[in-house]
C-alpha positions as CSV (number, residue, x, y, z in Angstrom):
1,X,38.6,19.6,-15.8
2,X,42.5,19.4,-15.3
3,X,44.0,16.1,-14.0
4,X,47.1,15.2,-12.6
5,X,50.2,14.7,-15.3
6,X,52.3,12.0,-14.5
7,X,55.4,13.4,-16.2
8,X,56.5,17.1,-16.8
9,X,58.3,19.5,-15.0
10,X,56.7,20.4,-11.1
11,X,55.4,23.8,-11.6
12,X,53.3,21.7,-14.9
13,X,52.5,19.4,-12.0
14,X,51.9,22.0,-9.6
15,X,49.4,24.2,-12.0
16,X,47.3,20.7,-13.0
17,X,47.1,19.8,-9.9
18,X,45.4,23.5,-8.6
19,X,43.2,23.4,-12.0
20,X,41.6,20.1,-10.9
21,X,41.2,21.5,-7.3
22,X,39.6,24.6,-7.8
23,X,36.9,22.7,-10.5
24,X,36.3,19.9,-7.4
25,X,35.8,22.8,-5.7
26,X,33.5,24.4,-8.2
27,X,31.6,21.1,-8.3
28,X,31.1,20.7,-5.0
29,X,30.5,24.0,-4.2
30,X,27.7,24.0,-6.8
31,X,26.1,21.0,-4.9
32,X,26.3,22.7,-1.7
33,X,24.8,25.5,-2.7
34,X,21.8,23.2,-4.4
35,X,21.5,21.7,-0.8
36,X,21.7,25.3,1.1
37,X,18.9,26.3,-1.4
38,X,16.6,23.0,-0.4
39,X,17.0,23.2,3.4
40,X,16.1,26.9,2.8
41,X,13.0,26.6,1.5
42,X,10.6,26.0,4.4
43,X,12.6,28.6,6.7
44,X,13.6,31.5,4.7
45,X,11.5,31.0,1.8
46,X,7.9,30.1,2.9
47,X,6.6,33.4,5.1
48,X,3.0,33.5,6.9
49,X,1.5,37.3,6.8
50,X,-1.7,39.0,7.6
51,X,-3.7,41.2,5.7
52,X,-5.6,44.1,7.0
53,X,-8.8,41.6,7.3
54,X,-6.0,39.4,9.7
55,X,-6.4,36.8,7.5
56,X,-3.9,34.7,6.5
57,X,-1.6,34.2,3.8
58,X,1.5,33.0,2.3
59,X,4.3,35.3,1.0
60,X,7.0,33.7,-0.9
61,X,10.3,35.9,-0.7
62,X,12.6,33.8,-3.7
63,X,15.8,36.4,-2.2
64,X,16.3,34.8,0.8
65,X,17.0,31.4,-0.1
66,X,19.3,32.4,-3.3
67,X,20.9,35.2,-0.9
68,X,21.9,31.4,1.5
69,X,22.5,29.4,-1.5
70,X,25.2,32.3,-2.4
71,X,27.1,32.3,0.4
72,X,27.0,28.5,1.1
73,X,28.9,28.0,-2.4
74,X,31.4,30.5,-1.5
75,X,32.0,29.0,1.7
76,X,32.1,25.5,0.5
77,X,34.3,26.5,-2.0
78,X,36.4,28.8,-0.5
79,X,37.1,25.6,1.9
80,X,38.0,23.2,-0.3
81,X,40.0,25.5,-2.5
82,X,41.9,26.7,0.2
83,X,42.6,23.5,2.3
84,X,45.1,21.2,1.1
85,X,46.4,17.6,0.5
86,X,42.8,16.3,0.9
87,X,42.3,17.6,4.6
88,X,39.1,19.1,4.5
89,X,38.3,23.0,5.9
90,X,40.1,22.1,9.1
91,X,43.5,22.5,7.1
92,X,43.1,26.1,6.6
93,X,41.4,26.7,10.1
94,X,43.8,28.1,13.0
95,X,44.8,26.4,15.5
96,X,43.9,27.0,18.9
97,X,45.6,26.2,21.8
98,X,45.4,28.2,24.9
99,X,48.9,27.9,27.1
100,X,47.8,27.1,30.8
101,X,49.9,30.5,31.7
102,X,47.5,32.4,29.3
103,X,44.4,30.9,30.1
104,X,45.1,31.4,34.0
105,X,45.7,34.9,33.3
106,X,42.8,35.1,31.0
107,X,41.1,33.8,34.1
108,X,42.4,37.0,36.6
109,X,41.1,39.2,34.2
110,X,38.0,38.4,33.4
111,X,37.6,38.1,36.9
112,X,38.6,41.8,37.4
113,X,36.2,42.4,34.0
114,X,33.1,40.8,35.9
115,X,33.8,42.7,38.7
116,X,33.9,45.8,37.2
117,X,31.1,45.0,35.1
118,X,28.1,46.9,36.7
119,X,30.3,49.9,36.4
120,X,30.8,49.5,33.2
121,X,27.5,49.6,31.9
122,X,26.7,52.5,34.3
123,X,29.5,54.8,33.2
124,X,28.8,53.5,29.3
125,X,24.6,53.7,29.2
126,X,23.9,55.4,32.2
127,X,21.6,54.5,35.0
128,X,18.1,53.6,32.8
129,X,19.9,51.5,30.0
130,X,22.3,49.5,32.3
131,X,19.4,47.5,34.5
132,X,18.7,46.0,31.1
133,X,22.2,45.3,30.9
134,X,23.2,44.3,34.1
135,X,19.8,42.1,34.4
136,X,18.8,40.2,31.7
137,X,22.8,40.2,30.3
138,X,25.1,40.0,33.5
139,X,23.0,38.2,35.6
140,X,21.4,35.8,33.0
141,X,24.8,34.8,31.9
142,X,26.3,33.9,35.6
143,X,23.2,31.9,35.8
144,X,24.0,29.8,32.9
145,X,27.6,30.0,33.6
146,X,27.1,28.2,36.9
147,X,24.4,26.4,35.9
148,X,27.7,24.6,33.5
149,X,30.2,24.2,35.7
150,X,27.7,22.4,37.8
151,X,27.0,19.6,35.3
152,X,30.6,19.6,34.0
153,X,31.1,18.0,37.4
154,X,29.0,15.1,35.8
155,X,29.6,14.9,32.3
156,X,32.7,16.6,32.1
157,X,34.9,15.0,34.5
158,X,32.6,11.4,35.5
159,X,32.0,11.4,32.3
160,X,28.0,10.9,33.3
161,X,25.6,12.3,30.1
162,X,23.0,13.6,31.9
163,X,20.2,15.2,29.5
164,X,17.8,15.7,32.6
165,X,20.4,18.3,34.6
166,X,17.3,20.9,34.5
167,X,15.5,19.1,37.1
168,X,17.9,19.9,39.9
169,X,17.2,23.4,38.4
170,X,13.5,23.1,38.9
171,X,13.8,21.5,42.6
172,X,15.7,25.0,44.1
173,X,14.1,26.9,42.4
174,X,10.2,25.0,43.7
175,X,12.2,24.5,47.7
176,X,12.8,28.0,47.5
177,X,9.9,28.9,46.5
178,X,7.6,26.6,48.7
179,X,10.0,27.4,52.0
180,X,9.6,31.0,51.5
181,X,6.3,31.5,50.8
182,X,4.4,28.6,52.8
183,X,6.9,27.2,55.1
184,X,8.9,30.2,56.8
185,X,5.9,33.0,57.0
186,X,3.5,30.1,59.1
187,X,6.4,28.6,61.4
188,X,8.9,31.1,61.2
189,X,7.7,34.7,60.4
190,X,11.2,37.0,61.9
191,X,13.1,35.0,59.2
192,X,11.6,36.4,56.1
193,X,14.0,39.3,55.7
194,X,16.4,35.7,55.5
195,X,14.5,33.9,53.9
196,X,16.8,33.6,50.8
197,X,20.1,33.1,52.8
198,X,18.1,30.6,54.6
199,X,16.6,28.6,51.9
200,X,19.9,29.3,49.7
201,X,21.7,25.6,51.2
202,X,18.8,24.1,51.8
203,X,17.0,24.1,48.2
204,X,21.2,23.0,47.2
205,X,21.0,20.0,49.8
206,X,17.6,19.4,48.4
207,X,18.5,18.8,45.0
208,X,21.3,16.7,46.2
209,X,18.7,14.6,47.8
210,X,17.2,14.1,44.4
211,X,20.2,13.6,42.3
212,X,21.4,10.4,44.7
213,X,17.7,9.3,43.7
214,X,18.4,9.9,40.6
215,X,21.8,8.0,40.5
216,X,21.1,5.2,42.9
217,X,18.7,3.3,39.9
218,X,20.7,4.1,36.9
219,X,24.7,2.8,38.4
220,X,25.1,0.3,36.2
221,X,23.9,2.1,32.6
222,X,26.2,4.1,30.9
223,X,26.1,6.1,27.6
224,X,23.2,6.2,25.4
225,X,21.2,4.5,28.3
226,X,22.0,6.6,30.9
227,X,21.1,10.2,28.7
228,X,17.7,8.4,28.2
229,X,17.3,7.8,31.5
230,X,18.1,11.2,32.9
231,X,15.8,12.9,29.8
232,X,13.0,11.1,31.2
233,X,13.8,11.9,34.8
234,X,13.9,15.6,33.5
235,X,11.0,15.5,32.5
236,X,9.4,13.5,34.9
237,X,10.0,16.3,37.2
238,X,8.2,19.0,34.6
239,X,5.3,16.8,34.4
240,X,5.2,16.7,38.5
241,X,4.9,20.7,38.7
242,X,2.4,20.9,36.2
243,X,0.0,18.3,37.8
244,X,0.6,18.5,41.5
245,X,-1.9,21.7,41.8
246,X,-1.8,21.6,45.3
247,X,2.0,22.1,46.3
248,X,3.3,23.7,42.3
249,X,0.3,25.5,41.5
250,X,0.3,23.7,37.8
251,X,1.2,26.0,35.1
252,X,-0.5,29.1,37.3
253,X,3.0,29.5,39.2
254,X,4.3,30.4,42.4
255,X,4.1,34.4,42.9
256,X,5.4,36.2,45.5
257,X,8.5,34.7,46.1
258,X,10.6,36.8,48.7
259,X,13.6,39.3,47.0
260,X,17.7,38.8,48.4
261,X,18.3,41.5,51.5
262,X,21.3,42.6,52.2
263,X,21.7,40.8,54.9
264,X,18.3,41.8,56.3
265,X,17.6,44.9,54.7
266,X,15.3,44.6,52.1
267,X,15.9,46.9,48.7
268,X,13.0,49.3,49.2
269,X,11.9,53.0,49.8
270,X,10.6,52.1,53.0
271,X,12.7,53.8,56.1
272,X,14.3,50.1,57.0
273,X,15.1,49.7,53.4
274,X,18.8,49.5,52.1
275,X,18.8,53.2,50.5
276,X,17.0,54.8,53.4
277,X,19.5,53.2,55.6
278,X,22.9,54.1,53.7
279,X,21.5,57.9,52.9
280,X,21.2,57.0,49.4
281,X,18.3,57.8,46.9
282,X,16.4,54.9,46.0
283,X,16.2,53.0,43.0
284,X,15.8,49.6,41.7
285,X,19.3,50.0,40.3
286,X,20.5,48.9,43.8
287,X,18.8,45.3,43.8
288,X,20.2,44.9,40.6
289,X,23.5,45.4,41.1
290,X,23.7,43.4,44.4
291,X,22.1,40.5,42.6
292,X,25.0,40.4,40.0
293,X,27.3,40.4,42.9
294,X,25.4,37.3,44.4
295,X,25.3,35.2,41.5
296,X,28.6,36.3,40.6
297,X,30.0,35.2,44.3
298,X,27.6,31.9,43.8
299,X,29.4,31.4,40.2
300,X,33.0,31.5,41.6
301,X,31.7,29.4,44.5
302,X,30.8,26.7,41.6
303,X,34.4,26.6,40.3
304,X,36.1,27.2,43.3
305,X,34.5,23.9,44.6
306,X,34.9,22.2,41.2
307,X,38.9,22.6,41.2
308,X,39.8,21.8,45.2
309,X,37.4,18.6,44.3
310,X,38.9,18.1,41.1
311,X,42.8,17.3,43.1
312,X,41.1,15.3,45.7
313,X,40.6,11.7,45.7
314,X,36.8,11.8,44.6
315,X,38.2,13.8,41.9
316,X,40.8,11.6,40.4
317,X,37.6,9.2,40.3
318,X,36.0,10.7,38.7
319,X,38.7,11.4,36.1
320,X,39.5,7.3,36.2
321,X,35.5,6.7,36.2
322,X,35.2,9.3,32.4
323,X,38.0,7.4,31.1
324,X,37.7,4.0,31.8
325,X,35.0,2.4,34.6
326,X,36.3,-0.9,33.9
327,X,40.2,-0.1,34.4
328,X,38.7,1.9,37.4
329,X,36.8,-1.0,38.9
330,X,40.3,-2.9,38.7
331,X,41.8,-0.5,40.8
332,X,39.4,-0.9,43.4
333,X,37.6,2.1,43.2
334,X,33.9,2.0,44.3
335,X,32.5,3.2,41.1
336,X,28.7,3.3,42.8
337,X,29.9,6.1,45.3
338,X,31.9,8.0,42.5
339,X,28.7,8.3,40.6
340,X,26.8,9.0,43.6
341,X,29.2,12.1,44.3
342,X,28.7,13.5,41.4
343,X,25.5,13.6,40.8
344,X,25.0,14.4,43.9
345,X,27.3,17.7,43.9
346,X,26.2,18.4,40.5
347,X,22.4,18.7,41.6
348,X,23.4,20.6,44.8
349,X,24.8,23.6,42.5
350,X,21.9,23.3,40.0
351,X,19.9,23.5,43.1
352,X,21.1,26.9,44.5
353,X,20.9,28.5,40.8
354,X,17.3,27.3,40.5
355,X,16.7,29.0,43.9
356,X,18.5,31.9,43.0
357,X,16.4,31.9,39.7
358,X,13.0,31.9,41.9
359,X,14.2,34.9,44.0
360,X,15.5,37.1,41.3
361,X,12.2,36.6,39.0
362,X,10.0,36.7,41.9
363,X,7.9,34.3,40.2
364,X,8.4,30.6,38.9
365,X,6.4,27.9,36.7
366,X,7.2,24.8,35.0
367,X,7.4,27.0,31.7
368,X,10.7,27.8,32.6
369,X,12.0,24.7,33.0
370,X,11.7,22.8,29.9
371,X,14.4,20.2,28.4
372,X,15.7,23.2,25.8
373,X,17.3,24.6,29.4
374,X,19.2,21.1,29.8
375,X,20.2,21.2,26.1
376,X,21.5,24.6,26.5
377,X,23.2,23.8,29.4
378,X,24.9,20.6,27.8
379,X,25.9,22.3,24.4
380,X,27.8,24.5,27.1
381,X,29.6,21.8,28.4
382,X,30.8,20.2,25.2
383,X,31.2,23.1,22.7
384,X,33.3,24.9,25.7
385,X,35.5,21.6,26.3
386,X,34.4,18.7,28.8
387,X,36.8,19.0,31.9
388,X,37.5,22.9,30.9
389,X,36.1,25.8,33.3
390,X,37.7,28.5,31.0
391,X,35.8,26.8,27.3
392,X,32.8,26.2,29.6
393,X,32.5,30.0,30.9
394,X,33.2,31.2,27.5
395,X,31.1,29.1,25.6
396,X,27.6,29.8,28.2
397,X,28.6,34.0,27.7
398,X,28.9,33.1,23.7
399,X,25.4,31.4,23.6
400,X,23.4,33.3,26.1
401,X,25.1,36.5,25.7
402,X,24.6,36.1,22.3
403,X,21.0,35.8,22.2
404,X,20.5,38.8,24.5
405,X,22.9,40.8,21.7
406,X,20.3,39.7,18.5
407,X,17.5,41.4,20.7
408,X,20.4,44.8,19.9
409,X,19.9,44.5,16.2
410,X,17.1,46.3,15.1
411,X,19.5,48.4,12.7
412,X,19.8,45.4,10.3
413,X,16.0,46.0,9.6
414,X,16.9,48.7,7.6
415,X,18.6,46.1,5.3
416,X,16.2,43.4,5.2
417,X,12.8,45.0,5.6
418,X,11.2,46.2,9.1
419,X,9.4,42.8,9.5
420,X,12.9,41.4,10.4
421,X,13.5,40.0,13.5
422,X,17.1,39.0,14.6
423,X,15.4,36.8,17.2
424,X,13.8,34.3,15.2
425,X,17.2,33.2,13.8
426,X,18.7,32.7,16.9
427,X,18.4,28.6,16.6
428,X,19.8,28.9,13.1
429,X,22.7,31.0,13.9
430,X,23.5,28.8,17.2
431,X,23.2,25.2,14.7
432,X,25.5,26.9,12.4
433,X,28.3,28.1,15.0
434,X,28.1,24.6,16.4
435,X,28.2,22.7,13.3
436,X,31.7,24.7,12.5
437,X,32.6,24.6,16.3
438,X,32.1,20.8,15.7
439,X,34.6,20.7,12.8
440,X,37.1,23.2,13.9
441,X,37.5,22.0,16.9
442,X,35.4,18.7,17.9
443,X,36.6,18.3,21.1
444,X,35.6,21.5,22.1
445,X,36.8,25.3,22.1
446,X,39.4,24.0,24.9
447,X,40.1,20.6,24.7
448,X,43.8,21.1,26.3
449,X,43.8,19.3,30.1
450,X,45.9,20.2,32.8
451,X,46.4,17.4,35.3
452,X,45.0,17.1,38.5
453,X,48.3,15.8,40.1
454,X,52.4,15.8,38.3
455,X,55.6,15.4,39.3
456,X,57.7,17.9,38.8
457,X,56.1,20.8,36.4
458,X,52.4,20.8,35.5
459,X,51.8,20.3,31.9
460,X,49.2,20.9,29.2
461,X,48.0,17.0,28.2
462,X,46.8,18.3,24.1
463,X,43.6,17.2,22.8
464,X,45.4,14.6,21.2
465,X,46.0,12.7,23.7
466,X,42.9,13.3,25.9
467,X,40.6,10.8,24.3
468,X,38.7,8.4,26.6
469,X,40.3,5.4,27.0
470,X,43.5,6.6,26.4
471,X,44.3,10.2,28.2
């Protein structure tokens, strides 16, 4: 290996120096790729087939590991060769920084995207592919995307970790469901065409309820002792609807639950039905569509609320609270209702989404509310940026959006074999992109702030200058 010379001309120096670069590089390329093949092993490596007797056995396939110790030595190297004066692989990464101008015109038009959205996947797959579009793509998305500006109102701008955000999820979605089913069809039968734009505040003032009881033991932890704290609460709440049989139903579910009308007219072929009533031909398609629109009006609700709160008192609170509770305290600021708030508000949007949830799947156990829905939610809010609505938005469409697209990708079973499935490597892929997301940018994909209040032009606080304690 080449070393540094300490005398000779500078292009002698200049060709050492690269030498003994690119064989560090080599080197520790070579270890990474040793390391790649290890932490291989037991996922690509080790295989459980059938036979034709459906007995099991193991199939070693010695290509799939190699094929990931490859590429993690070119990458590794690549990185190090590449970067320069002992960086690291964020030297050669870009830069990002979004201008506020661009990023609020970003904003308008992905706003006149999502709008035009359902048209979009009619005019581009027709009426039978787009339901599978618009559903369990358009709307699955808004959900999450909602779902994280909720709890950026806690950890993003209180500055609150709150692993446990799923069970304001589960108690709309269970309100909704109970109200609907039990409550309004015994005491209140003419509102069931209503029933969801009933419930829909309710099951949010609900889970209100529950996030002050949430907050009111846990004021005075912070940090690691608050995120355990809200884990167990989450799943406190899980273990509730699996055991109280009488009210949840356990694990059997609640079926049933009443479908959104359009303001009373129910999306069916019956002659009071939506189509029947407009002239039109029916078809699920309808219900579809008007559900994007819903969640899509709920969504923009979310961040509408998020940024008038954000330039009000509470708001700046909440700012003060994330960056420093005991410089807030010394302003006299009652840190005990700050946290209250926004828990409380958090909870209330988590609430309506879960009750949304219930009333677009028509059916609801505790199945679908397991901690992997908090920590999907969560990696949202801090891969997008903490405080950002924009990195927030972006990062829910990259990770839920994404997984929907790996169910796309049959074609790539023509490369590895027809027993692929793009699927199964969806939690490898997503700990890879966060693990570079993490290096490229650890503060998160926008970790620019705009401040809440300034003097005479508004701008852009870098990520530089936003860390706690000192932004």
């Amino acid at each position: 290996m080449a070393t540094i010379e300490t005398s000779g001309t500078a292009a002698e120096k200049s060709v050492a120096f690269t030498d003994g670069k690119v064989g560090r590089a080599a080197i520790e390329g070579a270890k990474f790729a040793g390391l790649m093949f290890c932490l291989s092993i037991p996922i690509l490596l080790l295989r459980i087939d059938s036979d034709i007797d459906h007995k099991p056995f193991l199939q070693l396939r010695w290509s799939w590991p190699l094929w990931a110790a490859g590429l993690g030595f070119l990458v590794r190297f690549a990185a190090l060769a590449l970067a320069g004066g002992g960086r690291g692989v964020t030297a050669w990464l870009p830069a990002v920084s979004i201008p506020p101008a661009l990023s609020r015109h970003f904003g308008s038009a992905a706003l006149v995207m999502l709008a035009l959205y359902p048209v979009i996947a009619l005019a581009l797959v027709g009426r039978a592919g787009s339901i599978k579009w618009i559903d369990n793509f358009g709307i699955q998305v808004m959900i999450y995307v909602m779902l994280g500006w909720g709890l950026n109102i806690v950890v993003g701008l209180a500055g609150l970790l709150d692993l446990g955000y799923v069970a304001f999820y589960a108690v709309g979605a269970y309100s909704y469901a109970l109200l609907a089913t039990v409550v309004i069809p015994q005491y209140a039968p003419w509102l069931t065409p209503w029933a969801f734009w009933v419930c829909l505040p309710l099951a949010g003032l609900l889970a209100a309820l529950w996030g002050i009881l949430l907050g009111l033991p846990v004021l005075r932890l912070r940090g690691d002792y608050l995120a355990i704290v809200t884990l167990a609460f989450g799943e406190i709440i899980r273990l509730v609807l699996i055991n109280w049989t009488a009210v949840t139903k356990g694990y059997a579910g609640i079926s049933g639950i009443p479908r959104p009308s359009f303001f009373g007219l129910p999306f069916t072929a019956a002659d009071n039905g939506f189509a029947a009533t407009f002239g039109l031909e029916f078809t699920p398609l309808h219900r579809t569509i008007f559900l994007f629109y819903v969640i899509l009006a709920l969504a923009l609700l979310t961040n509408w609320v998020s940024m008038r709160l954000r330039r009000l008192p509470v708001g700046r609170a909440w700012e003060a609270l994330r960056e420093d509770e005991i410089a807030c305290r010394s302003l006299g600021i009652n840190t005990t209702n700050t946290k209250l708030t926004a828990f409380a508000i958090g909870a209330s949007f988590a609430g309506m989404a879960g009750s949304f949830f219930a009333a677009r799947q028509n059916f609801i156990s505790p199945e679908s509310f397991t901690f992997n829905e908090s920590a999907v939610i969560l990696a949202a809010v801090v891969l997008g940026g903490m405080g950002s609505q924009l990195g927030v938005a972006i990062a829910a469409f990259a990770m839920v959006g994404g997984t929907e697209i790996l169910r796309e990708l049959d074609w790539l079973k023509a490369i590895f074999g027809r027993d692929f499935d793009p699927t199964q490597y969806r939690m490898l892929i997503f700990g890879f992109s966060m693990v570079a997301l993490m290096i490229w940018k650890p503060r998160g994909l926008i970790a620019s702030r705009e401040p809440s209040l300034f003097l005479r032009e508004r701008k852009s606080i870098p990520a530089a200058h936003v860390a706690e304690g000192t932004g």
